[in-house]
Structure formats: structure tokens, C-alpha cells
SERO-4910 file (N, C-alpha, C, O; in steps of 0.05 Angstrom, whole numbers):
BEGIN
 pado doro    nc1    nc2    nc3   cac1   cac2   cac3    cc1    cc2    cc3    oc1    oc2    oc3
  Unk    A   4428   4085   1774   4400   4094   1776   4381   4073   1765   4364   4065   1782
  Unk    A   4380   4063   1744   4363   4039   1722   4366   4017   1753   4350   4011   1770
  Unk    A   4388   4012   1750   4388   3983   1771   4381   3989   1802   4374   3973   1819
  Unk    A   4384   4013   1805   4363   4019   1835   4333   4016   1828   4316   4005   1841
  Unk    A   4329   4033   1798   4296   4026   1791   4281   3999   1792   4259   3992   1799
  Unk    A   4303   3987   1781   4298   3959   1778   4289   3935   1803   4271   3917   1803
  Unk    A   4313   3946   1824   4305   3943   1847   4284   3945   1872   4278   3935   1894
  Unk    A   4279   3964   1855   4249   3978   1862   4220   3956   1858   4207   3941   1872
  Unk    A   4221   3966   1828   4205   3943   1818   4205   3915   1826   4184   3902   1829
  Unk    A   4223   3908   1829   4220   3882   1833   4213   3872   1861   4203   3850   1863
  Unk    A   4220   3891   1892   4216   3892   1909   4179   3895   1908   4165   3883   1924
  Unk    A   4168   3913   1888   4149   3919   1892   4128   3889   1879   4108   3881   1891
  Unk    A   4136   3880   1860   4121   3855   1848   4127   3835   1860   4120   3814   1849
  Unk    A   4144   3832   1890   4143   3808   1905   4125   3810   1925   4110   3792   1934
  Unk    A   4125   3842   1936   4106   3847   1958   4080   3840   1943   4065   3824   1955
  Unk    A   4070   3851   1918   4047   3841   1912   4035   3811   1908   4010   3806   1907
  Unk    A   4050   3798   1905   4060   3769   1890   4041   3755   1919   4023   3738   1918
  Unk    A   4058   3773   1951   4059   3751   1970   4038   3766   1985   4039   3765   2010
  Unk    A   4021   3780   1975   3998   3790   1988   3969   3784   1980   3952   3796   1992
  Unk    A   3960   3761   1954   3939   3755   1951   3929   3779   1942   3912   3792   1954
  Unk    A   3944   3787   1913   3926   3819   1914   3941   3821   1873   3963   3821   1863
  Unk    A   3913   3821   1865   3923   3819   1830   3912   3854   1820   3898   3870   1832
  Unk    A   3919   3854   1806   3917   3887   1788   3909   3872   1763   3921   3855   1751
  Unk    A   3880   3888   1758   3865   3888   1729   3869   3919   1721   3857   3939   1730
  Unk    A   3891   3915   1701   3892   3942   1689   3888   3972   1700   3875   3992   1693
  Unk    A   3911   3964   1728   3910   3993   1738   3889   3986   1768   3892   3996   1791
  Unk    A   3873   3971   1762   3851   3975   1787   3862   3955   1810   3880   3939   1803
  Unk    A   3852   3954   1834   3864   3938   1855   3855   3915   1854   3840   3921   1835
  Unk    A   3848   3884   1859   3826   3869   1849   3838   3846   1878   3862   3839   1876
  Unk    A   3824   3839   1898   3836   3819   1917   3815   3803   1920   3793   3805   1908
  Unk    A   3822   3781   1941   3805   3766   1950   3787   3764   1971   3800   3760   1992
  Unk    A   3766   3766   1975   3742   3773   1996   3733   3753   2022   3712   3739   2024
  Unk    A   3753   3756   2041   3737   3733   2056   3726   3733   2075   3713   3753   2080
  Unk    A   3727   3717   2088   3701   3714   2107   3712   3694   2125   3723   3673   2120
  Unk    A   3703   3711   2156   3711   3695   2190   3684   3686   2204   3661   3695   2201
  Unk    A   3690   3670   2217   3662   3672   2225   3677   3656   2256   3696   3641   2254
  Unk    A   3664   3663   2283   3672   3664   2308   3676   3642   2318   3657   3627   2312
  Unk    A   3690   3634   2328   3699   3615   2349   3664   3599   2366   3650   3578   2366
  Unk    A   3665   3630   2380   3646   3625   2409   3617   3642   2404   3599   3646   2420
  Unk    A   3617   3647   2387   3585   3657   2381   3585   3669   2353   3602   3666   2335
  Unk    A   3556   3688   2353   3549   3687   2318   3569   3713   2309   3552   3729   2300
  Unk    A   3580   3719   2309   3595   3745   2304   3603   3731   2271   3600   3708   2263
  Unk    A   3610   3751   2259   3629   3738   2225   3642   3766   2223   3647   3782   2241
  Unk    A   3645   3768   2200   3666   3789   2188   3676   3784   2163   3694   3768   2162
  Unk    A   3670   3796   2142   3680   3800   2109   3704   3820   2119   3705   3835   2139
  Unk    A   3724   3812   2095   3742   3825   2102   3770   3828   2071   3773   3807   2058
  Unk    A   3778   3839   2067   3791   3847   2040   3813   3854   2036   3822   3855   2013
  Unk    A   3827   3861   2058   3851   3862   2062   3873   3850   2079   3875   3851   2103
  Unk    A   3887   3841   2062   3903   3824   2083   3914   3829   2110   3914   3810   2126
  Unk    A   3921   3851   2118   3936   3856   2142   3914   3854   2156   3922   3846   2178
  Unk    A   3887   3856   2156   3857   3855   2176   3860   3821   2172   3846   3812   2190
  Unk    A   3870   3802   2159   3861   3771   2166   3885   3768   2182   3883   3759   2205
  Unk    A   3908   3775   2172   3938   3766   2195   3927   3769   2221   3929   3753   2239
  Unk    A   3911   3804   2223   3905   3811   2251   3892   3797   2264   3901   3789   2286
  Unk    A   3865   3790   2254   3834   3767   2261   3858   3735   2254   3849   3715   2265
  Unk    A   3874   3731   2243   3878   3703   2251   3908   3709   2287   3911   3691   2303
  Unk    A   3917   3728   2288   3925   3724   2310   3917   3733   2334   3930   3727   2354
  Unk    A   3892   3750   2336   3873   3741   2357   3859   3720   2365   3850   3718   2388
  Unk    A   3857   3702   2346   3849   3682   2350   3812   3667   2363   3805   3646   2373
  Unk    A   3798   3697   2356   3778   3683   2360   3757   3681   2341   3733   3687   2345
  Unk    A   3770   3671   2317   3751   3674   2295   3765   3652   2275   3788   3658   2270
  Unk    A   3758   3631   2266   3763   3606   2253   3778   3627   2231   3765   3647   2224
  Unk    A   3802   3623   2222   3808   3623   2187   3786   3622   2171   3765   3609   2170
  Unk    A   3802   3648   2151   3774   3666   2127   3771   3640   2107   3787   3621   2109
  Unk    A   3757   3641   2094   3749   3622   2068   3744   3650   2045   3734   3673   2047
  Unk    A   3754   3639   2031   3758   3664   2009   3735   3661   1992   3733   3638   1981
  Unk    A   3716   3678   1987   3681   3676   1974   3695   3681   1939   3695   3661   1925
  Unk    A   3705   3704   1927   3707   3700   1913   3732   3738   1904   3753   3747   1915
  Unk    A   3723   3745   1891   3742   3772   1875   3724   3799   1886   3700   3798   1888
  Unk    A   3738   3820   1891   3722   3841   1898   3748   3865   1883   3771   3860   1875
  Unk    A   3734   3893   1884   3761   3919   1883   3767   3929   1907   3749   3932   1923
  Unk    A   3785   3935   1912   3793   3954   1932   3794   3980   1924   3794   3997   1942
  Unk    A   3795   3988   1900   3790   4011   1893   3757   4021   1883   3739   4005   1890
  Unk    A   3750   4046   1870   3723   4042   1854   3737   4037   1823   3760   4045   1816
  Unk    A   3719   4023   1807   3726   4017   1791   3697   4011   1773   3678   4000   1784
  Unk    A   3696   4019   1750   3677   4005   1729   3660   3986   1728   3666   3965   1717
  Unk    A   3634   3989   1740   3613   3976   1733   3609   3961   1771   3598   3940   1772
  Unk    A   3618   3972   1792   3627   3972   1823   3609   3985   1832   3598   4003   1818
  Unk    A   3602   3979   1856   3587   3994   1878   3603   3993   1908   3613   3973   1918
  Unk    A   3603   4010   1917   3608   4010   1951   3600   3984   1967   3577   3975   1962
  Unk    A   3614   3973   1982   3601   3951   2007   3610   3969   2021   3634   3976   2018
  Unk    A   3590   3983   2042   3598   4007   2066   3591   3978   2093   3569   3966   2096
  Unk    A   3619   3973   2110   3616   3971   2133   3610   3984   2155   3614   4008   2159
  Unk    A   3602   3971   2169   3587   3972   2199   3595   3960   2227   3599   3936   2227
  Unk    A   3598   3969   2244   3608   3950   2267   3584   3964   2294   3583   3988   2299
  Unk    A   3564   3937   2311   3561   3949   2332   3579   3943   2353   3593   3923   2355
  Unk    A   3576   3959   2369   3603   3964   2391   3592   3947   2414   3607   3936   2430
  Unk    A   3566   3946   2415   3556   3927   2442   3557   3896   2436   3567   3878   2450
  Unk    A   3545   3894   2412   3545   3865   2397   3576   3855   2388   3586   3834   2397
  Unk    A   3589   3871   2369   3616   3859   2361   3605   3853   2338   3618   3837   2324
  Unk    A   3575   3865   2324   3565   3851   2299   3573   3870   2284   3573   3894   2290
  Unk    A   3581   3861   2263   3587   3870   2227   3565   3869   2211   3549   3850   2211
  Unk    A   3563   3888   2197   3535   3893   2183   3546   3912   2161   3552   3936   2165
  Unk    A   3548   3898   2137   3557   3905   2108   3526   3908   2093   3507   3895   2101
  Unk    A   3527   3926   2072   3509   3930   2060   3512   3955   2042   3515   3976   2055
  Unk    A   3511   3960   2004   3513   3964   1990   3495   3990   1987   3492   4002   1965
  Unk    A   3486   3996   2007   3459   4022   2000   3472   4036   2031   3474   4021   2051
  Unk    A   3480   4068   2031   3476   4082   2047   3467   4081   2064   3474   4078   2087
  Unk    A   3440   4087   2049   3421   4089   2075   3415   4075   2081   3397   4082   2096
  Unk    A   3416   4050   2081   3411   4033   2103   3430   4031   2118   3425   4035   2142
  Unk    A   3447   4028   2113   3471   4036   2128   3470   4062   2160   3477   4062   2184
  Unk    A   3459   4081   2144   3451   4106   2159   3420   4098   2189   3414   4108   2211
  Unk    A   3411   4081   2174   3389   4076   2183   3403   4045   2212   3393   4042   2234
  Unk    A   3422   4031   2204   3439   4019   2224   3446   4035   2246   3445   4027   2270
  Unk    A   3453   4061   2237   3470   4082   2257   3446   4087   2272   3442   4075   2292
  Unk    A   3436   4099   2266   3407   4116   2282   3396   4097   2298   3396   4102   2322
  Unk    A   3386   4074   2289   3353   4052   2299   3377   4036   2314   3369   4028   2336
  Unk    A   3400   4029   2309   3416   3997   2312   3443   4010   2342   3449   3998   2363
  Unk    A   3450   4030   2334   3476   4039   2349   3501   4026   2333   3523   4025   2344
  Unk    A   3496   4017   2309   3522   4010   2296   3544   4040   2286   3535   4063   2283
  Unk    A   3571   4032   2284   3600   4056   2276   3602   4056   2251   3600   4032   2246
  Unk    A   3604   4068   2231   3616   4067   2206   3640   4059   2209   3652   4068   2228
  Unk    A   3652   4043   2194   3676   4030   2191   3688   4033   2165   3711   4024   2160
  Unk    A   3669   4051   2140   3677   4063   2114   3672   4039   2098   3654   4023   2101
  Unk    A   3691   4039   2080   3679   4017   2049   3698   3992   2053   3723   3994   2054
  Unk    A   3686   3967   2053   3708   3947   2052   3711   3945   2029   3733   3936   2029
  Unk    A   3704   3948   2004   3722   3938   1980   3690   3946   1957   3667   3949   1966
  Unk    A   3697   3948   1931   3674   3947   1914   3669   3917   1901   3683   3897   1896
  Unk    A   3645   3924   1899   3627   3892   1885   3617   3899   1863   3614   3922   1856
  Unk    A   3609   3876   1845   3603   3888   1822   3572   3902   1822   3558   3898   1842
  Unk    A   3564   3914   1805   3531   3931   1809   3522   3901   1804   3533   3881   1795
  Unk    A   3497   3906   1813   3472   3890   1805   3472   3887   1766   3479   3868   1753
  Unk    A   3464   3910   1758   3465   3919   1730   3485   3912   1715   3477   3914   1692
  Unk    A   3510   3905   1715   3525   3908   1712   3531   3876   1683   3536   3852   1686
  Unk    A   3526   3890   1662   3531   3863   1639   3554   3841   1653   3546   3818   1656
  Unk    A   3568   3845   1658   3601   3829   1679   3583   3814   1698   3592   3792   1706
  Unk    A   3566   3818   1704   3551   3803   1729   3545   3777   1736   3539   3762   1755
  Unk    A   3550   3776   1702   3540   3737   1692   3560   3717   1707   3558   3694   1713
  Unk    A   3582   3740   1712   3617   3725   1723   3615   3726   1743   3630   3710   1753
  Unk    A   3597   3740   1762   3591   3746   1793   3579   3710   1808   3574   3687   1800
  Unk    A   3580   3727   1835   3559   3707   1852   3544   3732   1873   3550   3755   1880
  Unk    A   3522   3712   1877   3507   3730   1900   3516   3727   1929   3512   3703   1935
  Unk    A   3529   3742   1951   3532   3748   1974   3514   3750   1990   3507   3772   1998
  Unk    A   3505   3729   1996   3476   3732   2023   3479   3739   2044   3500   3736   2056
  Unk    A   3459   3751   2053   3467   3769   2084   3442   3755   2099   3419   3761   2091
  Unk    A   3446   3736   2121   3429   3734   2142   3432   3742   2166   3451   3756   2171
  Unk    A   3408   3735   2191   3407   3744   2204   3395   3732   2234   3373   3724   2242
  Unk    A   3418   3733   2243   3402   3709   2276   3410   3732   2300   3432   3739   2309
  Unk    A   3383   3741   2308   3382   3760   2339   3388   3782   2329   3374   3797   2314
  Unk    A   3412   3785   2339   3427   3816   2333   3443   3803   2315   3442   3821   2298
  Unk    A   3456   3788   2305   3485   3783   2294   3475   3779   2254   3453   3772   2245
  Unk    A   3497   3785   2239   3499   3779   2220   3506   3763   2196   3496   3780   2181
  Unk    A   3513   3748   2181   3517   3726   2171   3530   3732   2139   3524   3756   2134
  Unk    A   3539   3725   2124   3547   3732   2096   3562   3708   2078   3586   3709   2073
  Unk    A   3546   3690   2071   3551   3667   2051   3540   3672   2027   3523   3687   2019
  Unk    A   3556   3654   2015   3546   3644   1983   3526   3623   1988   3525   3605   1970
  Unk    A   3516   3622   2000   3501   3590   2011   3468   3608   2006   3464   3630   2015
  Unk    A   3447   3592   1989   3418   3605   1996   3408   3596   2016   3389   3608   2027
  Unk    A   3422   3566   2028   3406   3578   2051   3420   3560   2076   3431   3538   2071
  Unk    A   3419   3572   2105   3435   3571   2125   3410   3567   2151   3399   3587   2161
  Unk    A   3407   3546   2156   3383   3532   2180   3394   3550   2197   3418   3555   2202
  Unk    A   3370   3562   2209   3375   3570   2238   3370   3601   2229   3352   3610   2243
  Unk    A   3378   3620   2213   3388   3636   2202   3370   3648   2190   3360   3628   2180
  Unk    A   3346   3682   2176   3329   3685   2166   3353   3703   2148   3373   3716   2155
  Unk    A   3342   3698   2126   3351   3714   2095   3347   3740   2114   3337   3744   2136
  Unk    A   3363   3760   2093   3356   3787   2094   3358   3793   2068   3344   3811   2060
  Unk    A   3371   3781   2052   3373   3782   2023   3401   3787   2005   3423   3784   2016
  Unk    A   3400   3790   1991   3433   3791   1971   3449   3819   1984   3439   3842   1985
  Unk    A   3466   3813   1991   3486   3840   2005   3500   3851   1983   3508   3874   1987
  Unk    A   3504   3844   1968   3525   3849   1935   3537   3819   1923   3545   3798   1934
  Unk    A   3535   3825   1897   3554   3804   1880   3583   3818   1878   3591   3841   1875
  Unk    A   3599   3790   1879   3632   3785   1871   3633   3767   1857   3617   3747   1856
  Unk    A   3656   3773   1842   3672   3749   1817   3684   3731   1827   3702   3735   1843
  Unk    A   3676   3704   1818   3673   3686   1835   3703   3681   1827   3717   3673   1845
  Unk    A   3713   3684   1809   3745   3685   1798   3758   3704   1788   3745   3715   1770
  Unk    A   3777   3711   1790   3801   3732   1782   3799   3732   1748   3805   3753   1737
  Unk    A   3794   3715   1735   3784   3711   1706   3767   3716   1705   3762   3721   1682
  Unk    A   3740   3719   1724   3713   3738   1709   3715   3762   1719   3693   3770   1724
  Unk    A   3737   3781   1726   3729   3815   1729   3741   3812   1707   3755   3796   1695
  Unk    A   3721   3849   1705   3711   3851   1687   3745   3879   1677   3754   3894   1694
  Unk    A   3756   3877   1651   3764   3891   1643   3772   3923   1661   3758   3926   1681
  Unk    A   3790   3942   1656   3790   3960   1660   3800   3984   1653   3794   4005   1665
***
């Protein structure tokens, strides 16, 4: 029994090992990245691995660059990133407030696509460890760098902060 447990365990700390995916004290804590299209402005944040395997073997979206630490769970001192997808565009539209979100659905024709992962609050003392996530905006399509600023491209403004390293989340 012990050495089937054991087995267990250890099966389970390789799968995590080889999935880009660390645990702060119980909470889920991964890496946040970001696609951006081959053949037009389309992008995509994204937080879990089996969604980059998928977007890297379709193949029409350059390999993610990893921005920085996010939760996959809720966790302490976290807010929601509620995704968005429109169905005519193919645009992704992340953003930390509901209702705007709600207000995508109604005015935009964007789908709820639920929460990609938590960011740290604005408020949040831990924040000093963060970076800001910019959300721009060309036509219909969406944009989401650490960069302030991206020619061609009009701000929309900070979409949420992430830890720019696995050493600044914050406790749990």
C-alpha cells in the first residue's frame, strides 16, 4: 500500500515538474502567455498548458512568450481576468471588471469564455512584485503586452498586473 502511495506521488510531482505549473502553498501559480497571429492582429493570453500545445499545433499563431506568474485558482490578494472571444473577429478580449466584460457581450457580440487565471488586485501590498499587462487596440482586434507602448496600436489601458517571477507571489 505505502509503495503504491508512493508511486502515486511521485507520478504526480513529475506530471507537475513537466507542465510549467509551481504550487505556492496549496494555490495553483503558472505561467501566463501570450500568442499573437501568424496572418493578422488576432493574440491570445493564455494559462494553461494543454491551450498552448493546442495553439502551437494549429499552427497559426507564432509560439507564447511567457509575460510573467498568474493563479489558476482564486487566491489572496487576486482578481478575476474574465475572457472573451468574438466569433466573427477571432478577437480575445480579457479584462478584469465584469461589466465590461458584459458590456463586450451586448454592444461587441463577444462569448464568455469564463476566467483565464487570477492577477494580482491593483491594491494589493504584493503588487510592488507585479507588472502592468497592457491591453491595446487596432480596429476590432486586441493586443496584451508588457510594452507601454506598441506603434500602430491605441492604449486601452492596464488589463491586470502579474508577478513578473515565481519569487514575487505573494505567500499563501
Amino acid at each position: 500500500m505505502v509503495k503504491h502511495l508512493v508511486s502515486i506521488v511521485c507520478a504526480v510531482v513529475a506530471t507537475l515538474a513537466s507542465t510549467d505549473v509551481a504550487v505556492s502553498r496549496d494555490v495553483w501559480a503558472v505561467p501566463l502567455r501570450y500568442f499573437e497571429a501568424k496572418n493578422d492582429d488576432r493574440s491570445l493570453v493564455s494559462a494553461y498548458r494543454n491551450e498552448w500545445d493546442a495553439i502551437h499545433l494549429r499552427g497559426d499563431f507564432y509560439d507564447g512568450n511567457q509575460f510573467g506568474w498568474v493563479f489558476v485558482e482564486p487566491a489572496l490578494g487576486t482578481v478575476p481576468l474574465y475572457r472573451f472571444m468574438n466569433p466573427s473577429s477571432g478577437d480575445h478580449f480579457f479584462t478584469t471588471y465584469a461589466s465590461e466584460g458584459q458590456q463586450a457581450i451586448q454592444q461587441f457580440g463577444y462569448v464568455a469564455e469564463g476566467i483565464c487565471c487570477y492577477l494580482a488586485a491593483p491594491v494589493n501590498p504584493a503588487a510592488s512584485a507585479s507588472v502592468k499587462l497592457y491591453r491595446w487596440r487596432k480596429g476590432s482586434f486586441h493586443r496584451y503586452t508588457l510594452s507601454s507602448s506598441e506603434p500602430g496600436w491605441t492604449l486601452e489601458g492596464v488589463a491586470g498586473y502579474l508577478w513578473k517571477d515565481y519569487a514575487g507571489l505573494p505567500a499563501q
